[in-house]
VOPAGU-2260 file (C-alpha; in pm, 1 decimal, decimal comma):
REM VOPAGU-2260
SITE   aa  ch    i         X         Y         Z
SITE  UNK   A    0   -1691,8   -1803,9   -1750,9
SITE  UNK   A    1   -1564,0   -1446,4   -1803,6
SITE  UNK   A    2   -1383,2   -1434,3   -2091,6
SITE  UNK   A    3   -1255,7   -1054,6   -2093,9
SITE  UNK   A    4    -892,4   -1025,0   -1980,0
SITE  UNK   A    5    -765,2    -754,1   -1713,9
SITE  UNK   A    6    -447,8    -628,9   -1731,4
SITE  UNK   A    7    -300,0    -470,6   -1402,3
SITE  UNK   A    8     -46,6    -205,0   -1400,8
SITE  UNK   A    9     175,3    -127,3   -1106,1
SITE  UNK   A   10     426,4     169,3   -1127,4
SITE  UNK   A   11     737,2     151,3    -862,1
SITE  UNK   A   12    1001,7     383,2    -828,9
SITE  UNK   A   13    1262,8     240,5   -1099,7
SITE  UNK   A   14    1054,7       2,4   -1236,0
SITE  UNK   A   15     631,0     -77,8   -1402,5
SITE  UNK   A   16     472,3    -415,7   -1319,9
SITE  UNK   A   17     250,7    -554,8   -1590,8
SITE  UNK   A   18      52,4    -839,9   -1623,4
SITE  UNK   A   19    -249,6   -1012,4   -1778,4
SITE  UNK   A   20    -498,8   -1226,6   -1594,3
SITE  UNK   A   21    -779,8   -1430,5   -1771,0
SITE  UNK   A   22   -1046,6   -1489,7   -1522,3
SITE  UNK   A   23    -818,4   -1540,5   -1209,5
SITE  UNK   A   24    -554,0   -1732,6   -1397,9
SITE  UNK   A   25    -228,8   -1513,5   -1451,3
SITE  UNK   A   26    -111,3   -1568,7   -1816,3
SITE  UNK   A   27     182,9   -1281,5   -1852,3
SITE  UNK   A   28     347,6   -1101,2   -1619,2
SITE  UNK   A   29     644,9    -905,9   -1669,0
SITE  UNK   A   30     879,7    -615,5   -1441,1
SITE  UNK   A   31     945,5    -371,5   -1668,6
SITE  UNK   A   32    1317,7    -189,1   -1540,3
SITE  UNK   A   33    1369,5     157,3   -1606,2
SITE  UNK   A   34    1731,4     277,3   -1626,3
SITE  UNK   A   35    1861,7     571,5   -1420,3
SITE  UNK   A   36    1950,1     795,7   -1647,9
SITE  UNK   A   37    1625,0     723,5   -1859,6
SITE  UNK   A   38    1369,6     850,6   -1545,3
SITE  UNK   A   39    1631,8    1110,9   -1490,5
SITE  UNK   A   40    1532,7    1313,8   -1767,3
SITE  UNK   A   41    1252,0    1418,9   -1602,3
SITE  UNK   A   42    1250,0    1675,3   -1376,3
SITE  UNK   A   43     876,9    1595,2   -1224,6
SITE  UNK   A   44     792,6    1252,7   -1088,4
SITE  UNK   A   45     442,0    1239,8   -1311,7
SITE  UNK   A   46     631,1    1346,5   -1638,8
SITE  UNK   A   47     727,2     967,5   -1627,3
SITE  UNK   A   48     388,7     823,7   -1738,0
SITE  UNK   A   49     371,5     857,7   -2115,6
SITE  UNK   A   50     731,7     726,4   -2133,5
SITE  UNK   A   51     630,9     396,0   -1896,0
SITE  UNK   A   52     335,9     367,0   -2077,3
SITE  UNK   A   53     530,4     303,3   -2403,8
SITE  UNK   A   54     759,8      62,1   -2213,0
SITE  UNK   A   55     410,7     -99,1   -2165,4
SITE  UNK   A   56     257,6     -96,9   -2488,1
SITE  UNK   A   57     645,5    -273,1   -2630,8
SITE  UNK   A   58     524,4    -527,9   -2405,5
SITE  UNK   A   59     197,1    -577,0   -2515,9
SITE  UNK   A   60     292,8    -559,0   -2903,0
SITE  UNK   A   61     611,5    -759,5   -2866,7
SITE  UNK   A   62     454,9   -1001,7   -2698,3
SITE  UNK   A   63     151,8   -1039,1   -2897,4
SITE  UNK   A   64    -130,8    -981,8   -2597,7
SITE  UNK   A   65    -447,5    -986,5   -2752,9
SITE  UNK   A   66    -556,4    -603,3   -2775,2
SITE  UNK   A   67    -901,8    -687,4   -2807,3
SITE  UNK   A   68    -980,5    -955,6   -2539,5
SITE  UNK   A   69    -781,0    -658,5   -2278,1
SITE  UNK   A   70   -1099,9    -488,3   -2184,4
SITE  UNK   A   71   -1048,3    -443,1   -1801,4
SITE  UNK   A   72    -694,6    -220,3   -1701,1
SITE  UNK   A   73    -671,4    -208,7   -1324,0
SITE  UNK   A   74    -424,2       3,3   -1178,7
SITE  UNK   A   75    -232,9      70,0    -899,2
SITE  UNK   A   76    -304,4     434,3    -734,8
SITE  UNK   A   77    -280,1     724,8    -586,5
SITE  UNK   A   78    -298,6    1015,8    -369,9
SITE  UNK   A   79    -607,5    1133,7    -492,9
SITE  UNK   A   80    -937,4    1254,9    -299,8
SITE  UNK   A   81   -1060,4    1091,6      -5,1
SITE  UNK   A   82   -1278,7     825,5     -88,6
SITE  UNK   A   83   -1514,0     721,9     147,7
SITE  UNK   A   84   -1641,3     406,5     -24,6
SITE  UNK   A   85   -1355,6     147,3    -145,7
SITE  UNK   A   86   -1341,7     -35,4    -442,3
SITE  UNK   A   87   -1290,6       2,0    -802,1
SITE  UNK   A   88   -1301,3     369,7    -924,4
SITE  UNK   A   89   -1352,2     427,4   -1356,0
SITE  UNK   A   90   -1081,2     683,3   -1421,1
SITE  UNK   A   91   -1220,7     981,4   -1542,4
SITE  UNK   A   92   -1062,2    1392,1   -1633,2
SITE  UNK   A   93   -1092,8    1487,2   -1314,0
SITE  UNK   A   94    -905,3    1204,0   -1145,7
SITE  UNK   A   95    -625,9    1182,9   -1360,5
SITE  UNK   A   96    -615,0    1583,8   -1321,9
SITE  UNK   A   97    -584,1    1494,4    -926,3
SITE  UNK   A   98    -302,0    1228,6    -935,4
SITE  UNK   A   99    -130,8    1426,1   -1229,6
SITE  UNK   A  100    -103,6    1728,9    -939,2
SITE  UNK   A  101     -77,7    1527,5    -672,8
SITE  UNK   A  102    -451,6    1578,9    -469,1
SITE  UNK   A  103    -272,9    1447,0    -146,0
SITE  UNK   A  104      80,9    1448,9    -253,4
SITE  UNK   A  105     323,5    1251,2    -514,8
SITE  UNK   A  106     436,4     940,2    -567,7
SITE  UNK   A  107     478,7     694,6    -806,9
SITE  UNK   A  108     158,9     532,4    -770,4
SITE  UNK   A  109     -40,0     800,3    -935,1
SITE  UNK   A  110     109,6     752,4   -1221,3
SITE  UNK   A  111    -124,4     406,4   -1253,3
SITE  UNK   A  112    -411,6     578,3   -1335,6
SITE  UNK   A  113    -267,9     818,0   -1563,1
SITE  UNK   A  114    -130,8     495,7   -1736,4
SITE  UNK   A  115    -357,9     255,1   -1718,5
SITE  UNK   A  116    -555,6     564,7   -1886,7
SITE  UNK   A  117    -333,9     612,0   -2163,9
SITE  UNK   A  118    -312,6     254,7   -2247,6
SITE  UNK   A  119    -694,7     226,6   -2278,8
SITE  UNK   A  120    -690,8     505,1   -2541,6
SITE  UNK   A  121    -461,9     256,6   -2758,7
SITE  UNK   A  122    -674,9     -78,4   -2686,9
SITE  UNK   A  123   -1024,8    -103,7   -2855,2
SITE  UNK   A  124   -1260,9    -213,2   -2575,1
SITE  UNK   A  125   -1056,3    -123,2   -2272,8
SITE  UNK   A  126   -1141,6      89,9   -2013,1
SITE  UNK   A  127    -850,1     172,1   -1677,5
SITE  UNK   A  128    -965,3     195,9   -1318,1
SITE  UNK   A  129    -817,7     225,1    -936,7
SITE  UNK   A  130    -887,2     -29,1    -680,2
SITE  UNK   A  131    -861,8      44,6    -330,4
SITE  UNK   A  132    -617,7     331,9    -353,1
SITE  UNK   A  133    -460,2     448,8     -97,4
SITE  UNK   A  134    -657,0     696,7       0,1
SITE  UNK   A  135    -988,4     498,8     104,7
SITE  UNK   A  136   -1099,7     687,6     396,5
SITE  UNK   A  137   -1345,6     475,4     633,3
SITE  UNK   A  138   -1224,7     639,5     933,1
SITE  UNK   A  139   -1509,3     705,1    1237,8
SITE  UNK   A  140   -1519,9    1082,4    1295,9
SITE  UNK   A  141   -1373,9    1047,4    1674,6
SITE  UNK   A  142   -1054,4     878,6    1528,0
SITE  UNK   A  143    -969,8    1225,5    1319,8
SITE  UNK   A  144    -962,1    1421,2    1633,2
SITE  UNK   A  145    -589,9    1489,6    1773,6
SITE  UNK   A  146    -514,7    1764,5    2009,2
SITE  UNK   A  147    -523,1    2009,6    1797,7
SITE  UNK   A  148    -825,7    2176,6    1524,8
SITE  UNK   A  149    -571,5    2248,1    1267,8
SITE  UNK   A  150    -412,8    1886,2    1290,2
SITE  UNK   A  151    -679,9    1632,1    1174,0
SITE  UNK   A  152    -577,6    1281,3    1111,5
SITE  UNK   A  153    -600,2    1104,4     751,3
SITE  UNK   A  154    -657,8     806,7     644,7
SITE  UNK   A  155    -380,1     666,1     377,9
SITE  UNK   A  156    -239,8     334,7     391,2
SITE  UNK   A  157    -199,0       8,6     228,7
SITE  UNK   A  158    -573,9      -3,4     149,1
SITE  UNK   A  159    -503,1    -267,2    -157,7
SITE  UNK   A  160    -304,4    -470,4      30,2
SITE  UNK   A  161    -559,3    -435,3     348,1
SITE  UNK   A  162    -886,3    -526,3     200,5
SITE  UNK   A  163    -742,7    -830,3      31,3
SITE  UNK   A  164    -580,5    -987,9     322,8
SITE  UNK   A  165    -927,1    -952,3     497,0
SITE  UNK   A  166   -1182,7   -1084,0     210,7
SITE  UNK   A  167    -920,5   -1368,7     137,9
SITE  UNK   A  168    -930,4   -1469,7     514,9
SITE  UNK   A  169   -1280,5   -1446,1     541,0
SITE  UNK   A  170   -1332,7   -1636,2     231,3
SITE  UNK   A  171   -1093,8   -1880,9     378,4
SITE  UNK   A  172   -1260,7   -1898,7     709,8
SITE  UNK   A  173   -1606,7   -1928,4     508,1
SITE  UNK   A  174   -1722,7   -1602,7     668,4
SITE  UNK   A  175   -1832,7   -1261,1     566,8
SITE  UNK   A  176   -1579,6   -1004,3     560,5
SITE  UNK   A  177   -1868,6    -776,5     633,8
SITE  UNK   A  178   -1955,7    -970,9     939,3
SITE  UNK   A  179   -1620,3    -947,1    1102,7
SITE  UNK   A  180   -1403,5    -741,3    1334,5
SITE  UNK   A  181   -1056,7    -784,8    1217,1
SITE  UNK   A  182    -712,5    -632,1    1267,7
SITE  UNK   A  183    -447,0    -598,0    1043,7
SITE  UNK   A  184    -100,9    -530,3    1031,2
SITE  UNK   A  185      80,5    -458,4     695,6
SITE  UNK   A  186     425,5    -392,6     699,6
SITE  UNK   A  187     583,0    -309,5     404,4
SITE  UNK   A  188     908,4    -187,2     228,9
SITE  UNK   A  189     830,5     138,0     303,9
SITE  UNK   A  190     551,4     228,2     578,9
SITE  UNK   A  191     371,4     -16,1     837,2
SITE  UNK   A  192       9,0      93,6     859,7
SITE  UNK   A  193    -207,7    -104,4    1126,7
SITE  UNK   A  194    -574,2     -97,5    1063,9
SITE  UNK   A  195    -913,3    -151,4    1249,2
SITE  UNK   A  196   -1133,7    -330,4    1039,9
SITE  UNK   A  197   -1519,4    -290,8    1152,3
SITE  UNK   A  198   -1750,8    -454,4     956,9
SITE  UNK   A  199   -1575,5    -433,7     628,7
SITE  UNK   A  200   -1453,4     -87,2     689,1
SITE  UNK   A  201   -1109,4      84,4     786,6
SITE  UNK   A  202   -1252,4     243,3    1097,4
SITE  UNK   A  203    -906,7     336,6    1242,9
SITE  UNK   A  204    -546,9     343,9    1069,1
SITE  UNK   A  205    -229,7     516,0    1135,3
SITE  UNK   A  206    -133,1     757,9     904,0
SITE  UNK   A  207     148,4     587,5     730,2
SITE  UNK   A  208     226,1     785,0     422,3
SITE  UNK   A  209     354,0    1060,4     631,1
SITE  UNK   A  210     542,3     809,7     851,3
SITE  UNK   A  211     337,8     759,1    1144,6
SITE  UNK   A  212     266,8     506,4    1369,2
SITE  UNK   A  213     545,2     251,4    1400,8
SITE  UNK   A  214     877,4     296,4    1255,4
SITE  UNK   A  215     964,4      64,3     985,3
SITE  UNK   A  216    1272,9      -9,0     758,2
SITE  UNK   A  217    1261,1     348,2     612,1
SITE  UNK   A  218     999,1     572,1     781,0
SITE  UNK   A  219    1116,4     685,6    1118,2
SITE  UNK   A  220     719,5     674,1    1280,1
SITE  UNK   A  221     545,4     885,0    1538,3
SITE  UNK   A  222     895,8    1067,7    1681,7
SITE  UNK   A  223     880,7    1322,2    1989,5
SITE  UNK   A  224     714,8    1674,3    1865,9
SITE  UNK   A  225     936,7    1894,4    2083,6
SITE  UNK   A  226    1291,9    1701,8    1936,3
SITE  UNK   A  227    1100,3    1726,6    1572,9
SITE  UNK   A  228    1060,3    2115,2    1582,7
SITE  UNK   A  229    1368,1    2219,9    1719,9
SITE  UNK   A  230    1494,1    1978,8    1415,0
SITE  UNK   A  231    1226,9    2142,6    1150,4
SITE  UNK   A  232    1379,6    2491,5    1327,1
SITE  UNK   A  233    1732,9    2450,9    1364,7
SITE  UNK   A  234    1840,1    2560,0    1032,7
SITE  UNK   A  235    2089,0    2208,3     980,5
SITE  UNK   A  236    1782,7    2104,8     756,5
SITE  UNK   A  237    1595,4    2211,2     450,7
SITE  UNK   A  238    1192,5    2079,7     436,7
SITE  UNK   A  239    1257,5    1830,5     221,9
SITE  UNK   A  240    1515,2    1692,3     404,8
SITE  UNK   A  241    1332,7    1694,1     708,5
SITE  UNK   A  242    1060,7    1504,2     484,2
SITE  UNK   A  243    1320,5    1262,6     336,2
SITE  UNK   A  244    1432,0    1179,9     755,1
SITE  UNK   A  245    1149,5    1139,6     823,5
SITE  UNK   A  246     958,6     884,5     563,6
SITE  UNK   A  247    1299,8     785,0     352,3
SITE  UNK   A  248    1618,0     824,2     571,8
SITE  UNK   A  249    1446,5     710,6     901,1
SITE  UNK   A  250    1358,7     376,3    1061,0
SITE  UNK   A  251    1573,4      73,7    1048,4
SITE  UNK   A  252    1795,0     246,4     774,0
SITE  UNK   A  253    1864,6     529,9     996,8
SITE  UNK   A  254    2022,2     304,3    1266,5
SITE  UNK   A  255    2135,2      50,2    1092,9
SITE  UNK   A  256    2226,8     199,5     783,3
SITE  UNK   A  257    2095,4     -64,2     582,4
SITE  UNK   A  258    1727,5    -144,1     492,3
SITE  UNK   A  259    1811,0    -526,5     332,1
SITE  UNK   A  260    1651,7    -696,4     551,8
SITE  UNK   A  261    1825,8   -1016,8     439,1
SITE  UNK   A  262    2137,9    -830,4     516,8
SITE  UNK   A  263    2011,6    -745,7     866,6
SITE  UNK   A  264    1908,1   -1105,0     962,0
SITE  UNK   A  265    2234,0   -1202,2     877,5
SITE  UNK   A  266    2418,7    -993,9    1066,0
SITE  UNK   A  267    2173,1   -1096,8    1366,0
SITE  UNK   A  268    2290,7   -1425,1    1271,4
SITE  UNK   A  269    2612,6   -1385,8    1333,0
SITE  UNK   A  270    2568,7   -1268,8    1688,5
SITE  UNK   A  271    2519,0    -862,1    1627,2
SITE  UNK   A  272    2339,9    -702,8    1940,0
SITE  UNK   A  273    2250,5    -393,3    1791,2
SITE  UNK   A  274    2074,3    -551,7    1502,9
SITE  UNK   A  275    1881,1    -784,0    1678,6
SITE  UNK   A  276    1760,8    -497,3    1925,8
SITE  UNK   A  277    1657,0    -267,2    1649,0
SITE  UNK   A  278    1434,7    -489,7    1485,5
SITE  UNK   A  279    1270,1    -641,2    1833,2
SITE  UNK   A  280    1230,1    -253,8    1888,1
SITE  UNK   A  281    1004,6    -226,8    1585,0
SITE  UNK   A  282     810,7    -527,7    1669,0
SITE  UNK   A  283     795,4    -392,7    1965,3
SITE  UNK   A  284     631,7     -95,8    1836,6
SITE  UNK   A  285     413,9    -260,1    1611,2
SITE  UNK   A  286     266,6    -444,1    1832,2
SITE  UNK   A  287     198,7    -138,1    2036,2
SITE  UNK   A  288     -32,2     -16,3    1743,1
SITE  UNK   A  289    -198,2    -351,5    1719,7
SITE  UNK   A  290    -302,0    -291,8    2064,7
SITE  UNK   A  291    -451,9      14,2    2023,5
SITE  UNK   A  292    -669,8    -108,3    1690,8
SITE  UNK   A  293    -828,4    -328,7    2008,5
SITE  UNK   A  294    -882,3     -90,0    2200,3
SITE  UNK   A  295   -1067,7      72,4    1890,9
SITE  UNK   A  296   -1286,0    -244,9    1853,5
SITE  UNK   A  297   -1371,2    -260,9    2207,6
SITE  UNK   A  298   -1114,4    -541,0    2256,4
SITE  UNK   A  299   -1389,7    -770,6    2077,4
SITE  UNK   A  300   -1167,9    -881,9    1755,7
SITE  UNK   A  301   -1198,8   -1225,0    1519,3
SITE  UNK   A  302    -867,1   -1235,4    1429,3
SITE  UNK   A  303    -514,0   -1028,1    1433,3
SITE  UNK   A  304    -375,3   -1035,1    1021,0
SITE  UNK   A  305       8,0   -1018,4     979,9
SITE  UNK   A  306     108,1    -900,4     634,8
SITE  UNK   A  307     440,2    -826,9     455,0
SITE  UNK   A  308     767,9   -1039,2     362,9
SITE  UNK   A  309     926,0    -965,7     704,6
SITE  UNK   A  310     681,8   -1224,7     871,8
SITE  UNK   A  311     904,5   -1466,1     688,7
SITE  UNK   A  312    1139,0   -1445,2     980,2
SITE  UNK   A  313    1034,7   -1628,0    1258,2
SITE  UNK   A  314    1232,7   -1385,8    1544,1
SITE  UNK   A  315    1039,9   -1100,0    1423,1
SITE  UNK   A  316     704,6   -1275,2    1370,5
SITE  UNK   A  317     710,5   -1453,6    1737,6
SITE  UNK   A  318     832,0   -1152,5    1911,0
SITE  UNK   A  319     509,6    -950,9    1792,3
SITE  UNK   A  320     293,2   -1283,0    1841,6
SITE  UNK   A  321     395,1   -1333,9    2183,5
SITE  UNK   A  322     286,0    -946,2    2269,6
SITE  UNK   A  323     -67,0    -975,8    2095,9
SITE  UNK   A  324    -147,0   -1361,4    2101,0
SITE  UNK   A  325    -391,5   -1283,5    2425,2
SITE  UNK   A  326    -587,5   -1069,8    2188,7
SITE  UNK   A  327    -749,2   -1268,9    1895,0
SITE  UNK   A  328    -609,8   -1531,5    1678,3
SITE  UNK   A  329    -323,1   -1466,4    1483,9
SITE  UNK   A  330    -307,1   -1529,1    1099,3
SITE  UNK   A  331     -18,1   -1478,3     879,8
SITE  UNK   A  332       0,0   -1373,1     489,3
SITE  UNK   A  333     391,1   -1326,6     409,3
SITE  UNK   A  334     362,9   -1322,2      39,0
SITE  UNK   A  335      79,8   -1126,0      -1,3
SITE  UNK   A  336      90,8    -997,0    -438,0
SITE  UNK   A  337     -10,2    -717,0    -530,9
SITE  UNK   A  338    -107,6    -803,1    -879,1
SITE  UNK   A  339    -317,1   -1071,9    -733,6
SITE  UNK   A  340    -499,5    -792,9    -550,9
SITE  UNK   A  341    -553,6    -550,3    -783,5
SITE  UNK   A  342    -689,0    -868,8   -1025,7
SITE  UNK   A  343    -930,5    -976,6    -777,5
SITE  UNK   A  344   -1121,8    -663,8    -714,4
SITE  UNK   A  345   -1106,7    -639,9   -1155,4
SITE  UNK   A  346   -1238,6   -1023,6   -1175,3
SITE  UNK   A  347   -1500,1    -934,0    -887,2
SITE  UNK   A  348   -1649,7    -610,3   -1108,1
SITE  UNK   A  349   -1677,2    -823,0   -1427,9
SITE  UNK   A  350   -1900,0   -1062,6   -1254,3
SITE  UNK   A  351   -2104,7    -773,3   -1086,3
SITE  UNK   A  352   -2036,4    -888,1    -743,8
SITE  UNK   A  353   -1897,7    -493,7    -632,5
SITE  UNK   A  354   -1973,3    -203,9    -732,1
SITE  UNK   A  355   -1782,5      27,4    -976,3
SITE  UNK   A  356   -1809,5     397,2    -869,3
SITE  UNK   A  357   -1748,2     688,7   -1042,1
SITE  UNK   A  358   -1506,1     949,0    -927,8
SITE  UNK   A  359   -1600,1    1329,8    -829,0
């Protein structure tokens, strides 16, 4: 048995997940919460990391982790290059110089790396690496292509969250996650990305970060360019506002005015119409995009993977299944972890069953 401990690190926006895995086994885990006024100090998001890292390191000295046996830091992350392999990346200068200025853009996830980084500089055997950022770019060349040269699409979505739901239904299913054509739907808090998998890679995805694709509880999705321009144009709105409608202020929250989606399933309880239309309209729409990943895998798909905490309500969940249900079999994963992902693609480098690739 391994007996090297991992410790994942997963910065949010007002808070740091830690914990401590020995093999597979969680042994600590902890949600660090960062006041307010503490993060408002800083006037740019990445000038956060050396004071979450010392909320960290409190943890790890006031709890008495063992510093030596913590040789494996996995971290959440981060708008950095396109990386056309996935897996677990060693952080090195020249990635933590890309997700301290923000490669692809900025958000609190590229402050893992950074520390995860900084924390290995105060353990004695550690070293800190990515796994599956966001930016894991498998896409085939014809799915870039929009109508326009200057308008390429990206690949960057829930990669983490992606891959694990796959191997871990393969595994399950006591097939290769290689061997499979797969599609799957993760919607979370923020963004709902909808990816075809082809033979272990990401061959098609919407392009959630920047809110496109289905709508979701905050992100308003794919919106009609001619309305969006005359918006962008009409002076009402500043580009960061725009921004902020359209992958903050938009969605669910936009015409609801709430994102809670306990709060919204209660009020659908209670008989409100509008509710219960808005959120049939985003199944709707997600299961639009789940029919278009077939279409991307020549309709010849093993299974259709539901993700997120939102497939704990059954409305929502049958009103998508009923759409795709002629497609492929439908499996659900409604409290899909984080942590546990990030741990498994640490625990699967220690043994030396994937690759750890070096960043450049």
């Amino acid at each position: 048995m391994i007996s090297k401990e991992i410790l994942v690190i997963y910065p949010e926006v007002n808070q740091t997940k830690m914990a401590v895995y020995r093999n597979s086994n969680i042994t600590f885990l902890k949600t660090i919460k960062h006041k307010a006024e503490d993060l408002q100090q800083f006037t740019n998001l990445m000038d956060q990391a050396d004071f979450r890292t010392k909320a960290v390191i409190n943890e790890i000295n006031d709890n008495e982790l063992n510093k030596n046996a913590l040789e494996f830091i996995a971290a959440r992350g981060g708008l950095i290059k396109p990386l056309k392999v996935a897996g677990v990346y060693e952080v090195n200068a020249l990635m933590i110089e890309h997700l301290k200025t923000g490669f692809q853009g900025v958000h609190e996830t590229n402050m893992g790396g950074i520390i995860a980084d900084n924390i290995a500089k105060f353990l004695p055997n550690a070293k800190a690496y990515l796994a599956d950022p966001v930016v894991v770019d498998e896409l085939d060349d014809i799915a870039r292509v929009t109508g326009h040269p200057e308008f390429e699409r990206k690949s960057i979505f829930h990669a983490l969250n992606h891959k694990y739901i796959a191997r871990s239904y393969a595994k399950s299913n006591n097939k290769c996650y290689y061997d499979m054509n797969l599609i799957v739907a993760h919607v979370g808090s923020g963004g709902v990305s909808v990816g075809a998998h082809k033979g272990g890679k990401v061959v098609d995805v919407n392009q959630a970060f920047d809110g496109a694709g289905p709508f979701s509880l905050t992100r308003a999705g794919t919106l009609p360019p001619g309305k969006l321009v005359n918006y962008c144009f009409s002076g009402k709105y500043t580009k960061e506002q725009m921004l902020q409608l359209i992958t903050s202020n938009g969605g669910v929250v936009a015409h609801l005015g709430t994102s809670n989606i306990h709060e919204i399933y209660q009020r659908i309880d209670v008989g409100d119409e509008k509710a219960k239309f808005i959120m049939d309209a985003m199944a709707y729409n997600i299961a639009k995009q789940i029919g278009s990943m077939a279409v991307a895998l020549d309709f010849k798909v093993d299974a259709i993977l539901l993700s997120g905490s939102l497939f704990n309500y059954p409305t929502f969940t049958e009103f998508i299944s009923t759409k795709i249900k002629p497609i492929a079999p439908i499996a659900l994963f409604s409290s899909i972890n984080d942590m546990d992902a990030l741990a498994m693609n640490a625990f699967l480098a220690l043994k030396g069953e994937i690759e750890i690739h070096q960043y450049n």
